[in-house]
N, C-alpha and C positions, 0 to 999 in steps of 0.2 A: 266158049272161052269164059263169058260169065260167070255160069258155071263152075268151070271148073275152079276163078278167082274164087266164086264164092265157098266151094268145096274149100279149098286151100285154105281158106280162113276160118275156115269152122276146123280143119285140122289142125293149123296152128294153135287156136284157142284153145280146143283140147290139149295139144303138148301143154301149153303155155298150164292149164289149170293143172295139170295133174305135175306141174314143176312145180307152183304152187306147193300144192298138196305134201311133196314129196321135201320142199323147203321147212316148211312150217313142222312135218313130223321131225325133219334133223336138228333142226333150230339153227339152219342156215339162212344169213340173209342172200335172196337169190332178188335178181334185177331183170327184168322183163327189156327186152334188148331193145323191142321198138317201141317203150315207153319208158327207157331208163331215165331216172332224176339224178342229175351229179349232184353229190354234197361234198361240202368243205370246211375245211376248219381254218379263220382267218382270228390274229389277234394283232391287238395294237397296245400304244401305251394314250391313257388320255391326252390329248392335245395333238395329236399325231391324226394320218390321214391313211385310212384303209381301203382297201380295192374288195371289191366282194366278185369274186369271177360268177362268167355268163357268155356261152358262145353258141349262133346261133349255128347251123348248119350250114345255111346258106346265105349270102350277101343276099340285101333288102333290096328289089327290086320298087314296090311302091312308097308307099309313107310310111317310116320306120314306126315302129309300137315295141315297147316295152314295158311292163307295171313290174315294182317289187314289191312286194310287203312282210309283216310282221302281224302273223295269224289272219282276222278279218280287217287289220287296220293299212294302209296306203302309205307307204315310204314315198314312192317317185315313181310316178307314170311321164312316159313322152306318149305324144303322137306327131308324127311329125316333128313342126317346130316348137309345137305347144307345149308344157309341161306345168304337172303339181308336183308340190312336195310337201308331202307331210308334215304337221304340227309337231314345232320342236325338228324340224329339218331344215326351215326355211335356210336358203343360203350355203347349203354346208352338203346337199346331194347333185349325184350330175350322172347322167350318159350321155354322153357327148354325140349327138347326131349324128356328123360323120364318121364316127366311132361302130355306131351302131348298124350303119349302112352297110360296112364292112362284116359286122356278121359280130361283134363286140360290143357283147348289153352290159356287161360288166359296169355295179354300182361304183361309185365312189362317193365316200363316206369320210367326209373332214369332220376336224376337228371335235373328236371321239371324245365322248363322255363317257360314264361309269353306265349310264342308263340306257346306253347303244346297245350294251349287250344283247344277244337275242339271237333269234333263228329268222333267217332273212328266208324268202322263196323268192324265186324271178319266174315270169309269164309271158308268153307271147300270144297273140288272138288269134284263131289259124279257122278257117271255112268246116265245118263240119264234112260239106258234100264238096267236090270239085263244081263251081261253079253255081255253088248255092249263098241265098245271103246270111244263111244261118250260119253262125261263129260259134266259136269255144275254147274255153282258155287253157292254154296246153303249159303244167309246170315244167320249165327249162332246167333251175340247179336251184341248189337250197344252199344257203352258208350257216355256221355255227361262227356266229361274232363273238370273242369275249374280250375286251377290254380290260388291263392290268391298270389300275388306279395307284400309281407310288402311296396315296394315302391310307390305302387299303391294310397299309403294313402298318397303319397309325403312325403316324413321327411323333416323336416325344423328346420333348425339351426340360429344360433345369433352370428357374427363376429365383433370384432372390435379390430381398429388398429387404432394407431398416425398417422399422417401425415410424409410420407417420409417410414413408414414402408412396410412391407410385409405381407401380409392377404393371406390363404389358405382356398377356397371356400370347405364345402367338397362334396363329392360326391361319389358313390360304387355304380357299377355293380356286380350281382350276378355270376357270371360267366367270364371266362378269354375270352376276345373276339378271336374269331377264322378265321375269315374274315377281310376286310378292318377295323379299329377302325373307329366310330365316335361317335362324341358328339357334342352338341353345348349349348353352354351360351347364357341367354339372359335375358335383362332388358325390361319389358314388350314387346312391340315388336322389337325392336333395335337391333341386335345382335351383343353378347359385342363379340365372339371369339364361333370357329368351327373349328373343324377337322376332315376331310375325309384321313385317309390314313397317308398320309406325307405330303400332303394338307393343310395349314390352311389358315384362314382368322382372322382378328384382326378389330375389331370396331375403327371408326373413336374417338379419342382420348385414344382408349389403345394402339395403335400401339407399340411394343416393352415393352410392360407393362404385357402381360396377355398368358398364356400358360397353356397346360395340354403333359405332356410328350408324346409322343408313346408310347414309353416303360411300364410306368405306365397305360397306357390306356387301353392296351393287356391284362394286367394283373386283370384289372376293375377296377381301381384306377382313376376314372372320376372328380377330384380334378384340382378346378380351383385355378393356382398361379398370386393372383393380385401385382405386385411390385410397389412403390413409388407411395403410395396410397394417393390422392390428397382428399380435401372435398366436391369434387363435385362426388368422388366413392360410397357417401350413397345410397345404395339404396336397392331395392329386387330382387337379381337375381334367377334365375332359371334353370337349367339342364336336359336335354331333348336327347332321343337317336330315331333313327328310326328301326322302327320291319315291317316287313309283316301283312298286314290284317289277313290273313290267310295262313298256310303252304302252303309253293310252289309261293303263288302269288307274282304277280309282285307289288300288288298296297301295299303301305305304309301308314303308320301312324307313328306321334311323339308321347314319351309317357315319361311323365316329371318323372324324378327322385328324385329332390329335391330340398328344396327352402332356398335362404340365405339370411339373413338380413342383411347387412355389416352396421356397423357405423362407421365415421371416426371422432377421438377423435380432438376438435378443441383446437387449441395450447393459451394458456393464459399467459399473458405478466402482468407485476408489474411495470409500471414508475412513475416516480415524479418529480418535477419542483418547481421552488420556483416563485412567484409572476415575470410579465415582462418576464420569459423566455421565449423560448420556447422546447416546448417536442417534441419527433417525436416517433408517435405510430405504431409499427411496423404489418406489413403484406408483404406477401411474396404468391402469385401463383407460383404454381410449373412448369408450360410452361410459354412460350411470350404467349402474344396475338395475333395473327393472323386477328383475324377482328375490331370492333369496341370496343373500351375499355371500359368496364361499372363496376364502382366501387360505394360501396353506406357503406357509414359509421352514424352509427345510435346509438344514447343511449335512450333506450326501446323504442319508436314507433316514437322517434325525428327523424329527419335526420338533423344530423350535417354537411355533404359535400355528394353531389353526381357528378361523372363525366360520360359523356356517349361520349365518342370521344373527342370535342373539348368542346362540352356546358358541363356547370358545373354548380352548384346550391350549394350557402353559407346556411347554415339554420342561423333562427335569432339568431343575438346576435353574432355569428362567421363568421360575411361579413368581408371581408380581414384579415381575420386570418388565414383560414383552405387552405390547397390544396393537392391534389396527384396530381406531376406532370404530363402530358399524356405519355411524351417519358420515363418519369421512369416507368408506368403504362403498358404500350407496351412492357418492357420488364421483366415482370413479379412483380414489387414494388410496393405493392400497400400502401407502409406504409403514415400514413397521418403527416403532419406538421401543427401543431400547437403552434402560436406566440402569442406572448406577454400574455402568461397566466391570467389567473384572478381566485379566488377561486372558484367560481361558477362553473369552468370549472372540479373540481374534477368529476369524474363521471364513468361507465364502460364501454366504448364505445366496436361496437362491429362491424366487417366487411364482406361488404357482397358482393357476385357477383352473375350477372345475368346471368344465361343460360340455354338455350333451352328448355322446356318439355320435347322435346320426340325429337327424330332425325328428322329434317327438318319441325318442327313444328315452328308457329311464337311463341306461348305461351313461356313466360318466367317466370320460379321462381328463388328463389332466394339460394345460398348455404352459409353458414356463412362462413369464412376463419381463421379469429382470434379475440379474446377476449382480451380488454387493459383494466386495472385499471388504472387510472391514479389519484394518488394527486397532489396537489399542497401546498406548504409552502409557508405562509410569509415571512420569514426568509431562508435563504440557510443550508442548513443540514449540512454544515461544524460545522456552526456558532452555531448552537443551541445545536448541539453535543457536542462542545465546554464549553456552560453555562451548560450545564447537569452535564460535567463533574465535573466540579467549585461549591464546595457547595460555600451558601453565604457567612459565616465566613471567609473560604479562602478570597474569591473576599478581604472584606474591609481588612483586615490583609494585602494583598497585594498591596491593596491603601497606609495604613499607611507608607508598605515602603520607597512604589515609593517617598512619601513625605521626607522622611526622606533625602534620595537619596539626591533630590533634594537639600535639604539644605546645605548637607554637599557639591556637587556640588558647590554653589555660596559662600559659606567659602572656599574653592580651590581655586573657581577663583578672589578671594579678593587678598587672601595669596600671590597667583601666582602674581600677579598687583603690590602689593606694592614689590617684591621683583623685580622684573623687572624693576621697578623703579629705586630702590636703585642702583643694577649694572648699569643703564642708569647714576644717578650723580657720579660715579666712575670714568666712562670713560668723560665726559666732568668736571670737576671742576672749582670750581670760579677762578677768574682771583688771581695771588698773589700780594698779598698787599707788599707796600713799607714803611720802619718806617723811620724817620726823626734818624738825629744821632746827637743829643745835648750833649751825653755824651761818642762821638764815637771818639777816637782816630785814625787817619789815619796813617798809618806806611806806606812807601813808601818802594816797592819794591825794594830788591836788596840793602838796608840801612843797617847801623849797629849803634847803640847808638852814638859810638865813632864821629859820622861826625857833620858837623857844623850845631846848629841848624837853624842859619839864612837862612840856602840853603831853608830851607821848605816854606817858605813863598814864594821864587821864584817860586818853584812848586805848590803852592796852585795858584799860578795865573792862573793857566790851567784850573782846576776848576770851577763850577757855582751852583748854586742850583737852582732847577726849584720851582713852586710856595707855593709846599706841602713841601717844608724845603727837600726834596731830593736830595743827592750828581750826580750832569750831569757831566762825563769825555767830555770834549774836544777833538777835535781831537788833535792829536798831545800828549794828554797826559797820563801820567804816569796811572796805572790802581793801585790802591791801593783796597787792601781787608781789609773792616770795621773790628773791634775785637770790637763787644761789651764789655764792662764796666760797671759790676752792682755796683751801689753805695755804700759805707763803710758804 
């Protein structure tokens, strides 16, 4: 009987090689029936929980054994009640003992990551001989894990923030990182900010601008903070983490998480000037300048003034009108000054700076900064304000008075005149006149009727008249006071 078992199996083997044989020239897969491996194809979505089938034959009469693994590395082994599980498994693999007892090795596999993906085998240790203590490990079923990551598709979002704001990129890991954190940002190839650890780096002009917490990171909160977001932040950023090619290995891949479109809202200014002035159309960069200063002010495809360092370019029509100064321009001002107005000059001018493509590239485009309206009046806006207010009835009503005014003014100053006058012949008057005394009796002082008249004659000889028939005292004599005498 030996024999013949052992005949039998050298004939088997024969069929079995020359199926083999006869597989391989067809280019058919053929399965050896009493060494067949089941394979399968198992997916999930990350954060979900998958079953990786495995069935034995027969219910486990002594200590159940099971090992999985992923090439030469160790997923979950039981024996018995004991169990490992794999680094980067802990917590999250199981055959469940009396699962297995029943003849059910079948893994399971929580909470699925992107990096689960893989080709699973399952093993069982079976006696070489009946009754020998030599073992060997017999593969049961093989699975094809692949894992659908939602981020795999990249989510892509749309941010926009003023100038001077705070913009919040965002970003989600599925899972709480359990190792070093990292992440890194990046504007096509440039890298805006990265974090290894407690580690970071910051892109040449975000320095002190751009961050994603630790704290937050741990937790998969991969959320990038842009602060004092300038107009050269437009752009498309992207989020990217590093995973293992495959469990265990050392070699790495990046594998993008999500993409963002920042826009930064350009700030819009309303000025106005009347004819001859000048306006000053504001702009403001948010750092100095550091290298050569390049400003370019344009209304639609015009250029109105361009400065690039020291050379500067008037557009026509605005030669000695327009400038940004350079030393105000170096320190971030890029507002423009424009003199001696003219209406033609109404227009929406708009400002623009040059820099770089891409980090250490020569290419340069351009980023707008700020939008001016600018009018211009003939008239000053006090003034016109003024006549708006004023219907026209008012205005002439108002003339009539002023006239009025007026007259009654130069009737004052008449009034005033001739009475000014009069007090002036007040104080100076005509000189007084002298009357001739033909019918003037002179009484001599200190006389009385009773005395002789003949004395008077004596004393009239003191006496004279001057040419106008007027009484002239002498010296020496008597001063007699006239008594006029009106006639009977």
């Amino acid at each position: 009987m030996m024999k013949m078992f052992t005949r039998s199996s050298r004939h088997s083997r024969g069929i079995m090689t020359s199926c083999y044989s006869i597989c391989i020239v067809l280019g058919i897969v053929c399965v050896n029936p009493l060494s067949a491996v089941s394979e399968f194809t198992v997916s999930g979505q990350v954060g979900s929980t998958a079953v990786l089938p495995c069935k034995l034959q027969t219910e486990v009469n002594g200590p159940p054994y099971i090992k999985w693994s992923i090439e030469s590395e160790t997923v979950f082994e039981r024996v018995g009640e004991e169990t490992y599980q794999g680094k980067g498994y802990e917590g999250r693999v199981d055959v469940p003992e009396e699962e297995l007892r029943k003849g059910n090795c079948s893994l399971v596999l929580r909470n699925l990551t992107p990096t689960d993906a893989a080709l699973y085998w399952s093993a069982k240790i079976v006696s070489r001989t009946k009754g020998s203590v030599e073992t060997e490990t017999v593969e049961i079923s093989r699975v094809h894990l692949s894992v659908e990551d939602p981020l795999s598709a990249v989510s892509e979002f749309t941010v926009s923030g003023h100038v001077g704001s705070t913009a919040v990129l965002p970003c989600k890991l599925q899972t709480e990182v359990n190792g070093p954190p990292y992440i890194k940002w990046s504007i096509e190839s440039v890298t805006v900010f990265e974090r290894v650890g407690e580690e970071t780096y910051q892109g040449e002009g975000y320095e002190g601008r751009v961050d994603v917490p630790e704290e937050e990171l741990r937790k998969g909160n991969c959320s990038l903070v842009l602060r004092n977001l300038t107009p050269t932040d437009a752009a498309l950023y992207w989020s990217a983490k590093i995973v293992s090619r495959t469990k265990g290995s050392v070699e790495t891949e990046t594998v993008e998480i999500s993409r963002v479109h920042l826009s930064v809202e350009v700030p819009e200014f309303t000025v106005s000037g009347h004819v001859g002035s000048t306006a000053v159309l504001p702009c403001e960069l948010q750092t100095e300048v550091t290298g050569i200063p390049h400003i370019i002010w344009e209304i639609k495809s015009e250029t109105v003034f361009e400065r690039r360092g020291e050379e500067t370019n008037q557009g026509e029509g605005y030669e000695g009108r327009v400038d940004v100064p350079e030393e105000e321009l170096l320190k971030g001002n890029c507002t423009l000054v424009l003199r001696n107005l003219t209406p033609t000059d109404a227009a929406v001018y708009r400002s623009y700076k040059a820099v770089s493509g891409t980090k250490g590239s020569v290419e340069t485009k351009t980023v707008e900064i700020s939008r001016v309206n600018l009018s211009v009046e003939e008239k000053q806006k006090e003034e016109r304000e003024a006549e708006k207010e004023v219907p026209r009835g008012v205005r002439v009503g108002v003339a009539g008075t002023i006239a009025v005014i007026a007259v009654i003014a130069v009737i004052g100053a008449v009034l005033y005149w001739c009475k000014r006058r009069r007090k002036q012949n007040c104080r100076n008057p005509d000189p007084p006149q002298t009357y001739s005394l033909p019918n003037t009796q002179i009484n001599p002082a200190n006389t009385s009727p009773d005395e002789d008249p003949n004395d008077q004659g004596e004393d009239l000889l003191n006496t004279s008249q001057d040419d106008h028939g007027s009484v002239v005292l002498e010296e020496g004599a008597v001063r007699y006071n006239p008594v006029r005498t009106d006639p009977e």
